[in-house]
C-alpha positions as CSV (number, residue, x, y, z in Angstrom):
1,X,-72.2,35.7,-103.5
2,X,-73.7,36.8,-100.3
3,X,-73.3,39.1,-97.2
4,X,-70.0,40.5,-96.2
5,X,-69.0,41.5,-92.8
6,X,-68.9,45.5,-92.6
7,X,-68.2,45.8,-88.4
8,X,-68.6,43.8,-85.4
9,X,-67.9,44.5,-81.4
10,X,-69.3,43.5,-78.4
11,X,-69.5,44.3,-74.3
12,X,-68.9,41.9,-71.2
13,X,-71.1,42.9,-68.9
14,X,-70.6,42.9,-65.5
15,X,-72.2,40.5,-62.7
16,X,-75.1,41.4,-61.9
17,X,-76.4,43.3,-65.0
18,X,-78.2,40.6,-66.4
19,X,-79.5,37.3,-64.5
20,X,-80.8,34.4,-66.3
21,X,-82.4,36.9,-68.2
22,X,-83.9,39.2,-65.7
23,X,-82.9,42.9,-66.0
24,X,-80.9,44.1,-62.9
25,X,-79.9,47.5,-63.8
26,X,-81.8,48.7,-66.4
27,X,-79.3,52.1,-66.4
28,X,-76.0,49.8,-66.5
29,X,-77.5,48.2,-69.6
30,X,-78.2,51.0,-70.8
31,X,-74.9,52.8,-70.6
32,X,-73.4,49.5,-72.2
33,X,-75.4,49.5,-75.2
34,X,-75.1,53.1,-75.7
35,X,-71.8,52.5,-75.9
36,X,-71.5,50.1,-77.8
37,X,-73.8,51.4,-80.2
38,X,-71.8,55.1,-80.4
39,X,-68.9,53.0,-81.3
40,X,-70.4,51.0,-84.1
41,X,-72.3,54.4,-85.6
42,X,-75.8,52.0,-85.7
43,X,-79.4,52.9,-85.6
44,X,-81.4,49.8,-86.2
45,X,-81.2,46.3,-84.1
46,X,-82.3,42.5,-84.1
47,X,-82.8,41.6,-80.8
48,X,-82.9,37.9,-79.3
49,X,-84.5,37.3,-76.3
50,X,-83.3,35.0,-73.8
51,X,-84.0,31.3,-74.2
52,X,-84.3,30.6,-70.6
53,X,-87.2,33.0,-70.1
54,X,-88.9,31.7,-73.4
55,X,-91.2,28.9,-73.3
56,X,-91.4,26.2,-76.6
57,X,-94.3,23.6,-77.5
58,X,-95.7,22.2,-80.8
59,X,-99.3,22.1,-81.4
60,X,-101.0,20.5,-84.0
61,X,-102.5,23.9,-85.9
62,X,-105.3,24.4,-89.2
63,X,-103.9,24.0,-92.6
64,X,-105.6,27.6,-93.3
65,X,-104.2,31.4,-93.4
66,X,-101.7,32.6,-90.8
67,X,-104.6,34.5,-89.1
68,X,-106.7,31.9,-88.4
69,X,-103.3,29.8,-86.7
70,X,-102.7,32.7,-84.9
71,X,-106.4,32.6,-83.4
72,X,-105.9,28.6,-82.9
73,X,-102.5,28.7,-80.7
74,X,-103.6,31.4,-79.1
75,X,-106.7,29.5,-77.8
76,X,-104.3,26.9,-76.5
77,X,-101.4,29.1,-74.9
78,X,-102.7,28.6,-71.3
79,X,-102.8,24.9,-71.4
80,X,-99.1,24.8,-72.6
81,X,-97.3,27.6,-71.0
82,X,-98.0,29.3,-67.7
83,X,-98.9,32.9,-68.8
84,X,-102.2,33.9,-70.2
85,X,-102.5,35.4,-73.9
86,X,-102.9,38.7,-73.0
87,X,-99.4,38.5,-70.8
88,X,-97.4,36.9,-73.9
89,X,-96.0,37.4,-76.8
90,X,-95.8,34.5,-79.6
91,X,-93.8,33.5,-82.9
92,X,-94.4,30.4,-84.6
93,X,-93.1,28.1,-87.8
94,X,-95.0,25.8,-89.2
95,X,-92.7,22.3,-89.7
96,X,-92.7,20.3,-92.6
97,X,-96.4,18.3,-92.8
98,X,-96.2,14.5,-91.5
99,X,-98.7,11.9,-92.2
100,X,-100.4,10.0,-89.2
101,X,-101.3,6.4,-88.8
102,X,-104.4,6.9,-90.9
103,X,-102.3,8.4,-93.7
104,X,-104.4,11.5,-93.3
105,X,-102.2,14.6,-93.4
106,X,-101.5,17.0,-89.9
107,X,-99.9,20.2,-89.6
108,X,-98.2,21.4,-86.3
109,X,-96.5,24.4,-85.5
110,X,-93.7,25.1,-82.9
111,X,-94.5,27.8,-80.9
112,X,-92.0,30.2,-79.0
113,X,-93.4,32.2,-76.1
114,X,-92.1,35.4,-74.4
115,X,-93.5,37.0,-71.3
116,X,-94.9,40.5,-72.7
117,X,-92.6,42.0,-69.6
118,X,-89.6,40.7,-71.0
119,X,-89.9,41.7,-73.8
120,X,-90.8,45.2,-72.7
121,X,-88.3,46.1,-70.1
122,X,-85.6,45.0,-73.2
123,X,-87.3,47.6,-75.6
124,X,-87.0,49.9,-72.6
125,X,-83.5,49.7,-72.3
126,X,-82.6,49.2,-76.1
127,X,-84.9,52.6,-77.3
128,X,-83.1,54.5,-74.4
129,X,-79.6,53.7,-76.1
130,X,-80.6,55.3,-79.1
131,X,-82.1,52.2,-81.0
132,X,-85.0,51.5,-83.2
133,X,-85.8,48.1,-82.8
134,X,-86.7,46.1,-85.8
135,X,-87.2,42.5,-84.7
136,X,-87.3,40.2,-81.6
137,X,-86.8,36.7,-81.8
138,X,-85.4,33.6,-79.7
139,X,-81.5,33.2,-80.1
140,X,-82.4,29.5,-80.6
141,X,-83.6,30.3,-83.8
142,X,-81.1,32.9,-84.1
143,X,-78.5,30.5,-84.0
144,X,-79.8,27.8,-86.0
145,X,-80.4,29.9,-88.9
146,X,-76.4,30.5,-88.6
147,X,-75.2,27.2,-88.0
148,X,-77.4,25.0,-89.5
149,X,-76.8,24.4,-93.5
150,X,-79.2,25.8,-95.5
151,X,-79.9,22.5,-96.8
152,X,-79.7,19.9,-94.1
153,X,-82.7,18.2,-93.6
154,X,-83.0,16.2,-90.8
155,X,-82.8,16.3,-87.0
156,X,-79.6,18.0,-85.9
157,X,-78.8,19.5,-81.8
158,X,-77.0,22.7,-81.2
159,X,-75.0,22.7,-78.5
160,X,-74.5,26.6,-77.5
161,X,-71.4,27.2,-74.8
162,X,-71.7,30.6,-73.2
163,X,-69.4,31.9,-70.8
164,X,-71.8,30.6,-67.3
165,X,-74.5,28.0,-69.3
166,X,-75.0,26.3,-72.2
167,X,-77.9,26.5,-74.2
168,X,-79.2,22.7,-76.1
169,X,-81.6,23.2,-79.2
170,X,-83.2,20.6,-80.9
171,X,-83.5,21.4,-84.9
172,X,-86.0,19.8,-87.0
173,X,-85.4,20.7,-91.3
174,X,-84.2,24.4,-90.1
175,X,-86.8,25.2,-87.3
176,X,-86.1,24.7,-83.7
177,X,-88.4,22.1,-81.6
178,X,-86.8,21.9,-78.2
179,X,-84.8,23.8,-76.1
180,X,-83.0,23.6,-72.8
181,X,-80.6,25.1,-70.7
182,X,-78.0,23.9,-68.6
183,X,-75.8,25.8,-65.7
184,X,-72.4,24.6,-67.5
185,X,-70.2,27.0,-69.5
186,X,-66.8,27.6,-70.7
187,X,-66.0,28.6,-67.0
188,X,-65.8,25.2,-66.0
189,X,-62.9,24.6,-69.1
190,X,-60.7,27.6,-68.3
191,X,-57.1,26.2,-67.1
192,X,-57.9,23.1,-66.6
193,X,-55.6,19.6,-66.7
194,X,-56.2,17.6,-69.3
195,X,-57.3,14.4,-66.3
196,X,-59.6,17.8,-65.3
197,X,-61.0,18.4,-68.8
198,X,-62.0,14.6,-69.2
199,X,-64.5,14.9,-66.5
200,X,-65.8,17.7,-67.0
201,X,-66.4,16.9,-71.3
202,X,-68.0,13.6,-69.7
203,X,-70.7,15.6,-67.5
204,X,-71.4,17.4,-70.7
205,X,-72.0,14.5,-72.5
206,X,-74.2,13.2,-69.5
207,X,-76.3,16.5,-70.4
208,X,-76.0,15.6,-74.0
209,X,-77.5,11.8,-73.6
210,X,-80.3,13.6,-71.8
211,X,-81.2,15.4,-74.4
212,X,-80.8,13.0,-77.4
213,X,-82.4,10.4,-75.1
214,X,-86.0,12.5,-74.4
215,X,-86.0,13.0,-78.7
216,X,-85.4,10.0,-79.5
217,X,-88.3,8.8,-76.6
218,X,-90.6,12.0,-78.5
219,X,-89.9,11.4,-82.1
220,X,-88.2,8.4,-82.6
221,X,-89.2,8.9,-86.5
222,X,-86.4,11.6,-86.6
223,X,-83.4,10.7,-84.5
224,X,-81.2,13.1,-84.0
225,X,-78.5,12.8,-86.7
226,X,-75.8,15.3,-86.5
227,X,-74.2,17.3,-82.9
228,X,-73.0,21.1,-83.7
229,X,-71.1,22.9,-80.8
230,X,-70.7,26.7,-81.3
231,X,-70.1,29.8,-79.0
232,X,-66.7,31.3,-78.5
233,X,-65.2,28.1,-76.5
234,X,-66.4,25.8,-78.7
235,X,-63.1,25.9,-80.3
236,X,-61.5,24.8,-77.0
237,X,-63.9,21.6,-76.9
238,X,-60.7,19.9,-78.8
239,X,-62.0,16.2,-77.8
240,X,-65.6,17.3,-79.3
241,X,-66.2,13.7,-81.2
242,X,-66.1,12.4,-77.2
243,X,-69.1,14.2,-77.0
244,X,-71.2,11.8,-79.2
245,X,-73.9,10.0,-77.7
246,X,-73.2,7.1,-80.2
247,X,-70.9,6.0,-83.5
248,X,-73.2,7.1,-85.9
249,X,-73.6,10.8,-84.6
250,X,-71.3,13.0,-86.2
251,X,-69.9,15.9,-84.0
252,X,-68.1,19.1,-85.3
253,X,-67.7,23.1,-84.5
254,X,-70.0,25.0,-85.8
255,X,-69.1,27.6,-88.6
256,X,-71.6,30.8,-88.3
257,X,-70.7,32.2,-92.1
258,X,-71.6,29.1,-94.2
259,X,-74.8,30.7,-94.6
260,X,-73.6,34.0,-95.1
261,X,-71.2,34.1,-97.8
262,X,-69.1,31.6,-100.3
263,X,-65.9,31.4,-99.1
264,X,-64.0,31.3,-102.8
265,X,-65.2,34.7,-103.3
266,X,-64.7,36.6,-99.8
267,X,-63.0,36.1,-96.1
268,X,-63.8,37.9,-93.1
269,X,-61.2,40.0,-91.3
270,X,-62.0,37.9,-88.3
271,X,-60.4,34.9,-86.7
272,X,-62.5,31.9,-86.7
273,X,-62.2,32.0,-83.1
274,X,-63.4,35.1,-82.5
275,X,-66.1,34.5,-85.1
276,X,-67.5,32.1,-82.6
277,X,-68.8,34.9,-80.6
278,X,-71.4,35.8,-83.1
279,X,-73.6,32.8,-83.8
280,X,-77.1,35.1,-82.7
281,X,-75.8,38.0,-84.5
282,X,-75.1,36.3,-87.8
283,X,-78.4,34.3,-87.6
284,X,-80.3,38.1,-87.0
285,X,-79.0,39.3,-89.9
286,X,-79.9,36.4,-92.1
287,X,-83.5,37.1,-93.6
């Protein structure tokens, strides 16, 4: 009937560890994951990678063996992203095949880009701490393989609140087609009137419009359909259907286990609250 949830814990790492997903202080990190991962008695890790030091495109891409894709993006990674392909590293999905004007079918790709740096100086710091690393990916797609049903089809955005930004990811039948982020975060809610929280839920929405605005502009054959806030104070969003760029546009919180497990055969000892915390982490340990 699914996973269950064996152990879970987590560090809040001092200012000035981490900045907008620069390594700092490679030791501090260090000491924090090392921790952390004495603590939880682990070995192995999924990793995401930042999403504000990734870069995203889609590319129209051979209908042919993943080798020869590989070869065709990589030919085009300099005229879509600013580092050459001997600097990057790159994943890619291929979405679901659309048919042109001329009825003639196309297949594109959306790409996801790391700087080879980046991806190394994390490595670095998570081999020191004890850990083999299994995986990297973007916590974009981390989190929409958590959040997003398994059988949505559609367009749907992920808004992602952290504690200093929020992170806005466009989801296209599962795989993720846009991102962006934003310096908001659930700093700006924290003891707050409720005259104060109208504002500020409005200059979200602003952000919000932005986004479902440049879609709709981009694909206008797949509006975006559906709004799913998640990280940990999502739950305090409590006007989240204010956040709807229109009528139709259903908003809700997200919930990171419907992917995970049935809930008639097995609860988490975990508030839901709390659960919020681990969107990426749930999404990594989906296959």
């Amino acid at each position: 009937h699914g996973y269950t949830l064996h152990k879970y814990g987590s560090r809040v790492l001092k200012p000035g560890i981490i900045d907008a997903g620069h390594i700092k202080d490679e030791k501090a990190l260090s000491d924090e994951v090392t921790s952390l991962v004495k603590e939880m008695k682990i070995h192995t890790v999924k990793a995401s990678l930042p999403e504000e030091r990734m870069y995203l495109f889609k590319t129209e891409v051979p209908d042919t063996n993943e080798h020869q894709i590989r070869q065709n993006i990589e030919f085009k990674l300099e005229e879509n992203v600013p580092l050459s392909a001997s600097d990057s590293i790159f994943f890619f999905d291929k979405l679901p095949a659309v048919l042109d004007a001329e009825n003639t079918g196309k297949t594109y790709a959306s790409v996801s880009v790391a700087p080879r740096e980046l991806v190394d100086s994390y490595l670095k710091v998570l081999q020191n701490s004890g850990l083999t690393v299994v995986s990297f990916e973007i916590q974009a797609k981390a989190i929409a393989r958590a959040v997003v049903p398994h059988d949505a089809t559609g367009t749907q955005l992920i808004v992602h609140i952290m504690s200093k930004k929020t992170g806005l990811y466009v989801v296209y039948n599962g795989i993720v087609c846009f991102t962006s982020t934003i310096s908001w975060g659930g700093d700006n809610i924290k003891n707050k009137t409720s005259e104060e929280m109208s504002d500020i839920m409005f200059s979200l929405k602003k952000e919000i419009e932005k986004v479902y605005t440049y879609w709709k502009q981009r694909d206008n054959n797949n509006d975006i359909k559906s709004i799913i806030i998640s990280g940990h104070d999502a739950i305090t969003t409590s006007q989240v259907s204010r956040l709807s760029p229109g009528n139709d546009i259903q908003v809700s919180v997200a919930n990171i286990w419907q992917n995970v497990f049935l809930y008639n055969h097995y609860i988490p000892k975990i508030t839901f609250e709390e659960s919020l915390d681990y969107a990426i982490s749930a999404g990594l340990a989906l296959p």
